[in-house]
C-alpha positions in Angstrom: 6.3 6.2 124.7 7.0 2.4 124.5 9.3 0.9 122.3 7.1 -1.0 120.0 5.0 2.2 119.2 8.4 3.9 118.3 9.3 0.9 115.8 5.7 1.0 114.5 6.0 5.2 113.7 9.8 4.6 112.4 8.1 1.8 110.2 4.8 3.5 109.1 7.2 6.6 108.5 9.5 5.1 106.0 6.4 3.1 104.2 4.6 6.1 103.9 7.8 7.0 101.7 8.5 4.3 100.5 4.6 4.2 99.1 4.4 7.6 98.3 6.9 7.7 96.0 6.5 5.1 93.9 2.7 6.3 93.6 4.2 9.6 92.6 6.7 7.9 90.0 3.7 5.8 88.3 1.6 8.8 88.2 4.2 10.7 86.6 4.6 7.8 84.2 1.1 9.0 83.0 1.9 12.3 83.4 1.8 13.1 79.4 -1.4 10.7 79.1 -3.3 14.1 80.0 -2.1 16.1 77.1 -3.0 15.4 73.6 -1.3 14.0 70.7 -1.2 17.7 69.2 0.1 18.8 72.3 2.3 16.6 73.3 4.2 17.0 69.8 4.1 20.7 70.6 5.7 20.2 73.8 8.8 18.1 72.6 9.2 20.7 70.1 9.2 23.5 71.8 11.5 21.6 74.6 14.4 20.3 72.1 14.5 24.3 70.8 14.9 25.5 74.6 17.5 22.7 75.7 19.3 23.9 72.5 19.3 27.8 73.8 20.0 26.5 77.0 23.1 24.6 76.2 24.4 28.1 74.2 23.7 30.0 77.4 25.6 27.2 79.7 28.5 27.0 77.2 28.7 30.1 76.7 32.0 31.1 77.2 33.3 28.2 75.8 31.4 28.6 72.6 31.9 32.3 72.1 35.7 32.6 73.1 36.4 29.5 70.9 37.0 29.5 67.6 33.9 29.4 64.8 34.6 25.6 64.5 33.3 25.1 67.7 29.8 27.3 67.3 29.9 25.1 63.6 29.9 21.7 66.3 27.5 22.6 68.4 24.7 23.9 65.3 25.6 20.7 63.2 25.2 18.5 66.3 21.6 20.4 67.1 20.7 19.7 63.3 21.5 15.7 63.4 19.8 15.5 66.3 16.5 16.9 65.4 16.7 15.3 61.5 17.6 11.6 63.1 14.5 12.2 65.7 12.4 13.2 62.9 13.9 10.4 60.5 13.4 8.0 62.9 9.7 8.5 64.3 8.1 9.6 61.0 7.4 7.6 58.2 6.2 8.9 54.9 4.7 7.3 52.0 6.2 10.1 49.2 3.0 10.5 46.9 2.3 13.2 44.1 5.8 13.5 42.0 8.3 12.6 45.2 6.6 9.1 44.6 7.2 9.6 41.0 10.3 10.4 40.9 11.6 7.4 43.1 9.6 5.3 40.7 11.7 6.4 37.7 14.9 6.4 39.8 14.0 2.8 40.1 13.0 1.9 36.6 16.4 3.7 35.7 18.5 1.5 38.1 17.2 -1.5 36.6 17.4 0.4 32.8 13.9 0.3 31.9 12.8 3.5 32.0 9.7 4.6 30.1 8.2 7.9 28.5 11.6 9.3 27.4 9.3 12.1 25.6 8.0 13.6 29.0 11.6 13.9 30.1 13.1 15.2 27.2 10.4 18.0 27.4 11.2 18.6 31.3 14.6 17.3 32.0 14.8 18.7 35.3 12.1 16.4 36.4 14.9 13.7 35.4 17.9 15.1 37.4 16.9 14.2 40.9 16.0 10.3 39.8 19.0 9.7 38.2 20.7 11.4 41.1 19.0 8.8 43.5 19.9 5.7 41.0 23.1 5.9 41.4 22.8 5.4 45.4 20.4 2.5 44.4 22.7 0.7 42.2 25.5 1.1 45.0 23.3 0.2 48.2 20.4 -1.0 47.1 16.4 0.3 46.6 16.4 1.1 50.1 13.5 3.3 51.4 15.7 5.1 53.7 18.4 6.6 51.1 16.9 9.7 50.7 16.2 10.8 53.7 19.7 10.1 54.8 20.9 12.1 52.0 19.2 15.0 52.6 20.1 14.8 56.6 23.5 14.6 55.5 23.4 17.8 52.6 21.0 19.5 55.9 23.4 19.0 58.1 26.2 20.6 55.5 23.8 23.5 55.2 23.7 24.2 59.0 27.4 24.3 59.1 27.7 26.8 56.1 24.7 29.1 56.9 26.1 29.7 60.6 30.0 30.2 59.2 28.2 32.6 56.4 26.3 34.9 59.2 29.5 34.8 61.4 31.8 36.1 58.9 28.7 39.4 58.0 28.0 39.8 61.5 29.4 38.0 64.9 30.0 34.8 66.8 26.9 35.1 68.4 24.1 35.7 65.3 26.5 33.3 63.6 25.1 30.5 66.5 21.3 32.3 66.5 21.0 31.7 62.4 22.7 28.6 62.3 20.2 27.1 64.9 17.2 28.8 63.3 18.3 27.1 60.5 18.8 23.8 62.3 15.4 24.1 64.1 13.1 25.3 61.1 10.6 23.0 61.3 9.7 23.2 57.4 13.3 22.5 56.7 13.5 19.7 58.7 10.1 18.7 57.4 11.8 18.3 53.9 14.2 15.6 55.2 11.4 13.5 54.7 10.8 14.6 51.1 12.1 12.8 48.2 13.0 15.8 45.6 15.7 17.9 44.8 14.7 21.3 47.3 16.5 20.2 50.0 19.3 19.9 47.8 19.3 22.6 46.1 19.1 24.9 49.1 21.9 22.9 50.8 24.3 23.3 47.5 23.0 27.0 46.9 24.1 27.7 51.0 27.4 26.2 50.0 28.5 28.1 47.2 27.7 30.9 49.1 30.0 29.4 52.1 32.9 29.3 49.2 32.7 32.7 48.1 32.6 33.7 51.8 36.1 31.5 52.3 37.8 32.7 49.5 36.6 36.7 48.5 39.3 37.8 51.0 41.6 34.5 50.3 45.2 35.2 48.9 44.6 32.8 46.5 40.8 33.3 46.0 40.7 31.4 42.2 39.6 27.9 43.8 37.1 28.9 45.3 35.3 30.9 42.7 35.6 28.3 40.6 34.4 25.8 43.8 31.4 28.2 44.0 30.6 28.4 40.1 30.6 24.3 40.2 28.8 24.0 43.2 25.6 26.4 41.9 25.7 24.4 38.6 25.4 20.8 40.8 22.9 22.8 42.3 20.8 23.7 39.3 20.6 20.0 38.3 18.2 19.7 40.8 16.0 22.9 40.4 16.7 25.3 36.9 17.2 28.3 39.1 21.2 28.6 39.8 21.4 31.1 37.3 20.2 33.8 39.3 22.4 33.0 41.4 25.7 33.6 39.5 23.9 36.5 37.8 23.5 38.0 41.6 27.1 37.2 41.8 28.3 39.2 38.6 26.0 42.2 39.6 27.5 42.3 43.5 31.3 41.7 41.8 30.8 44.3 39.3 28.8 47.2 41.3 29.9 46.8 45.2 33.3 45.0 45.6 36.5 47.6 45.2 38.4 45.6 43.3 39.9 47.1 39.3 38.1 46.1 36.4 40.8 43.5 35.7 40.3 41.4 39.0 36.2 41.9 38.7 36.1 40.4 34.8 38.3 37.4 36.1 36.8 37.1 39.6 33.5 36.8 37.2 34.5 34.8 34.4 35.8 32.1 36.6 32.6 31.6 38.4 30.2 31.8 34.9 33.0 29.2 33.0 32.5 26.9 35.9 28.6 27.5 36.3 28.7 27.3 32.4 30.9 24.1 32.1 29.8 22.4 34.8 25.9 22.7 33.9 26.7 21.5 30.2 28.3 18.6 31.2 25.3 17.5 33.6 22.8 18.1 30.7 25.1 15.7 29.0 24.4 13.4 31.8 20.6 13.9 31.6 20.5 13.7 28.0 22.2 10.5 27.7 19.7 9.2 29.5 16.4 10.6 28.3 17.7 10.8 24.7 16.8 14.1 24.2 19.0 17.3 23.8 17.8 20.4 26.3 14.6 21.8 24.6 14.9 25.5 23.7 12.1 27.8 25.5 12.7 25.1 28.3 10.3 27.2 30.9 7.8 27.5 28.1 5.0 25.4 30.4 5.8 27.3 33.6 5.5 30.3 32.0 2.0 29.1 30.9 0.8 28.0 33.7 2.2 30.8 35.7 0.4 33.3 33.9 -3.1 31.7 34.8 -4.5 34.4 36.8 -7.1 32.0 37.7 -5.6 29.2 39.8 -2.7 32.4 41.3 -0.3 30.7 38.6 -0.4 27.0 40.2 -0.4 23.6 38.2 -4.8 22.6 37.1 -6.3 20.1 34.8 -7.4 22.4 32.4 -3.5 23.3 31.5 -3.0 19.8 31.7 -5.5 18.5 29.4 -3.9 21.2 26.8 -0.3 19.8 27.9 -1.5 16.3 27.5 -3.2 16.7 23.7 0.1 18.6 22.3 2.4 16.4 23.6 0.3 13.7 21.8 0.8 15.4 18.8 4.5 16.4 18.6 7.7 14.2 18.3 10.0 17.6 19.5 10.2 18.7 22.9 11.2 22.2 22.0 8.2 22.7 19.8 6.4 22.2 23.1 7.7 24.0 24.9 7.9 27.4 22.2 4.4 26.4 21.8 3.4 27.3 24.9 5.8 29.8 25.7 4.3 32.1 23.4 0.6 30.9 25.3 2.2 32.1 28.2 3.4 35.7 26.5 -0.5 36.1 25.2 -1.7 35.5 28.7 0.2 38.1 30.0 -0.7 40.2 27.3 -4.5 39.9 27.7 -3.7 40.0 31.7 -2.6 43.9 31.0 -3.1 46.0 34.3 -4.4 43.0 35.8 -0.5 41.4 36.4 0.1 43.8 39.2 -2.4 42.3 41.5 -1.9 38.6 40.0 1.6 39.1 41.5 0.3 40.1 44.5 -1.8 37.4 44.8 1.0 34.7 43.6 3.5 36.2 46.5 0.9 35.1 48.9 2.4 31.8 48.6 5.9 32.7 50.9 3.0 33.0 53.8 1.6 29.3 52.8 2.9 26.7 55.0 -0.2 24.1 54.5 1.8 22.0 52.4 4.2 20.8 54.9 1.2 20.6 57.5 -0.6 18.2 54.8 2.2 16.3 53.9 2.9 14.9 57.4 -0.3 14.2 58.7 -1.6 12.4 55.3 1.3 10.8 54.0 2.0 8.3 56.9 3.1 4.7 56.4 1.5 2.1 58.8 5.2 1.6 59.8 5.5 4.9 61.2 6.7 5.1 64.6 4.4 8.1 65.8 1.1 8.3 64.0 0.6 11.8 63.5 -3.0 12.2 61.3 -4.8 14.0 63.8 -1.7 16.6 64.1 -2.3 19.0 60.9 -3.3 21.4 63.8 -0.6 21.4 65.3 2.2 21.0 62.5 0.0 24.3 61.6 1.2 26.0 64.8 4.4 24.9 64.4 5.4 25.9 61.1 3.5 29.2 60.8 4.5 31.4 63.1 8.3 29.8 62.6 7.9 30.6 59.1 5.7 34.1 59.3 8.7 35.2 61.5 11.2 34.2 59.1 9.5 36.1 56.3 9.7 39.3 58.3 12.9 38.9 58.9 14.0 38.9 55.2 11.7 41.4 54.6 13.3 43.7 57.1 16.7 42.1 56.1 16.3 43.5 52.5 15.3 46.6 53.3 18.1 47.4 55.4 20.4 45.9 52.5 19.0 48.1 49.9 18.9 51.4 52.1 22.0 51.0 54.0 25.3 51.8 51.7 28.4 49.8 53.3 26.8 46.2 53.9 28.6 42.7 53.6 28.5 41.9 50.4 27.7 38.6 51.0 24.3 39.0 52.6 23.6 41.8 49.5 24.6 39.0 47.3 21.7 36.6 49.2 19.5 39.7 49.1 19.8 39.8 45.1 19.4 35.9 44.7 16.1 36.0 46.7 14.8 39.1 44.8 15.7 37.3 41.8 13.9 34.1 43.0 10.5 36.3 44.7 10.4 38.0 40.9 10.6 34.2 39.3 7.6 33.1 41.9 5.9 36.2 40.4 6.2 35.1 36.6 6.6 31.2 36.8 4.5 28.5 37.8 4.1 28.4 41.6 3.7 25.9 44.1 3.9 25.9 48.0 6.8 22.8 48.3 9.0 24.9 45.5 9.7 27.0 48.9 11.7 24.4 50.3 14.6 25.4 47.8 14.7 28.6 49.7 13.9 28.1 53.0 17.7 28.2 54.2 18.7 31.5 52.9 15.1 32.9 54.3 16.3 32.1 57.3 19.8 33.6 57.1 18.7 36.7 55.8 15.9 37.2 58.9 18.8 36.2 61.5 20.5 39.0 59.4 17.7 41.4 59.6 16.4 41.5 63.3 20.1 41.4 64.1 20.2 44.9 61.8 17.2 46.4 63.7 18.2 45.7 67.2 21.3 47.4 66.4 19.4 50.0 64.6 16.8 50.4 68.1 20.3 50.3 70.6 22.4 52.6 68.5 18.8 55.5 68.5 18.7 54.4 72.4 21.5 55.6 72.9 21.5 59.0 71.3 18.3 59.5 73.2 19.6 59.1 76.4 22.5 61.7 75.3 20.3 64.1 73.9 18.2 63.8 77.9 21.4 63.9 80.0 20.9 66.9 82.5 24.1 68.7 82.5 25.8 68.5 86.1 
């Protein structure tokens, strides 16, 4: 073979590779052009979670023979991740009462705030705007400033909900919980949100976090007390912090093996602090509304939760009743006592009929069309990734997350209530939920309340398929004793 036709193969050779691969890197380029918005969204989703496992399974060693600090790193680091990601590429227009409440933070920044009557008979619908105002008179009315401030209490809940399963279980369902906590799509969803259930769950996760720091502690006082102030912060944002401390008492009182002397004080301090703390934030709210706390303050959600027609949920029919007696009263406790005792006669006329309105009101936990709604309607033409043709697939996200978080608890509390030596921090979540499942079952109801509870949902499933897998090894194991041939 002549020379030339040896240069002309070594040529054609090399620009055959030289072609080939840069047709194969633009086609690659277009690689995601054949899947679908929907599934494309899927995809990214579904790779962040794996990289996340993978990085534990890597790491390994260096995560689990290191102290908790460093499994705390890595699940904080997984959680700013995902909530910057989802910060940055979504943009929501808040509507419904997230867009009212920024509008009163704003009229209260710049002191003009109107309807003082509707806030004086529902002050909790005042906490979380005067909450944001004071960010707004520091930094400005930026957009931006919520969602930062709930990646930032999000972030803090991570970190506390993978220390809090370490210390009832082990290193490693420490890590698992604190990155299903990090990676639950509905609680990252609520980043987005302007209202106080991110918040709340965050603060709630933290005074747990305190009590698990300091039960054991030498010197536990401080953080009882840090616990009892934290749940009252807490209940500023949504009125339901008291069943927490009353799970406290009741877990102090019944299950720990301290004298009588150590469980009164253990208890006082936390109820002085819940006690003292949520007075002087009513103060707060007060001073701005003008109006002291009305008595019979869940009078209206009691109302409305007792109509067995809408399964207990806000309509315009309550409204329109709402609307013409707050028109004709100057006292917000007279509104609320009046319907309070509306509610009590609904129930009343309900009779046998309750049981199977509560029934129907639970179905709610299993609801996740909310969050699917929310971020395929409420986008901003600013957004960076238009998303109103993904309700589909935000529906196949967030379901089966959340359908397999439900079974957890559910297997979690049954395991808590049958089993008699348990953490007594995990039976003091299992009380606060039952508490907080029996308030969905009398109150008003509503799909986005959930997002106050999402966090410890998720620590209590991470609790209980960790309890059954145990529960499956340890009855493996006697089986295979019990089928041992003797030699």
């Amino acid at each position: 073979m002549s020379k030339f036709n040896c240069l002309m193969k070594k040529l054609l050779y090399s620009g055959e590779i030289v072609i080939v691969s840069f047709l194969c890197v633009l086609l690659s380029l277009n690689l995601f052009s054949s899947f679908s918005k929907p599934t494309s969204l899927l995809f990214v989703y579904s790779f962040f979670c794996l990289i996340s496992l993978v990085l534990i399974l890597v790491l390994r060693k260096q995560i689990f023979d290191g102290g908790v600090m460093r499994r705390i790193v890595l699940t904080v680091s997984v959680a700013i991740s995902i909530r910057f990601l989802v910060i940055y590429f979504l943009g929501l227009t808040s509507q419904g009462d997230y867009a009212i409440y920024l509008s009163v933070a704003r009229n209260i920044n710049n002191g003009v705030l109107s309807n003082k009557f509707y806030f004086g008979i529902f002050p909790h619908a005042l906490n979380y705007p005067i909450f944001i105002s004071l960010f707004y008179k520091i930094f400005g009315e930026l957009t931006w400033l919520p969602r930062v401030l709930n990646l930032m209490f999000g972030v803090i809940e991570v970190g506390c909900g993978t220390y809090i399963l370490e210390k009832c279980t082990n290193s490693r369902v420490g890590i698992i919980g604190g990155l299903a906590i990090a990676l639950n799509p509905s609680i990252v969803i609520f980043t987005l949100l302007s209202g106080g259930e991110p918040i709340y769950s965050s603060l709630i996760v933290m005074a747990i976090f305190f009590l698990a720091v300091g039960y054991n502690n030498k010197k536990p006082y401080i953080y009882l007390i840090a616990s009892g102030i934290t749940c009252a912060v807490g209940n500023f944002f949504r009125p339901s912090g008291i069943i927490f401390i009353i799970a406290t008492v009741l877990i102090i009182f019944l299950y720990s093996i301290l004298n009588v002397k150590t469980k009164a004080i253990y208890s006082l301090l936390i109820v002085l602090s819940f006690t003292i703390t949520v007075w002087a934030m009513g103060f707060i709210t007060a001073s701005v509304s003008g109006y002291k706390k009305p008595s019979y303050s869940f009078g209206w959600n009691l109302y409305v939760g007792a109509n067995e027609k809408t399964n207990g949920t806000w309509n315009e029919k309550d409204a329109e009743l709402f609307n013409s007696i707050k028109n004709t009263s100057d006292d917000p406790s007279e509104v609320q006592k009046y319907f309070f005792n509306l509610g009590v006669e609904r129930y009343k006329k309900m009779g046998l009929k309750t049981v199977p309105n509560f029934k129907k009101k639970l179905s709610v936990w299993f609801n996740e069309r909310y969050i699917s709604r929310v971020v395929t309607e409420w986008q901003t033409q600013y957004t960076r990734f238009k998303s109103a043709d993904l309700e589909q697939t935000f529906s196949l996200i967030v379901n089966p997350y959340n359908l397999f978080v439900v079974i957890g608890s559910i297997i979690a509390l049954i395991f808590l209530s049958v089993e008699k030596k348990v953490p007594l921090l995990m039976k003091l979540i299992s009380f606060y939920m039952i508490g907080s499942i029996m308030l969905f079952m009398v109150m008003e109801t509503a799909t986005r309340y959930k997002g106050a509870y999402y966090s410890v949902l998720t620590i209590l499933a991470a609790y209980g398929y960790w309890r059954i897998s145990c529960y499956m090894k340890h009855h493996s194991m006697k089986s295979k004793k019990i089928f041992i041939p003797k030699q």
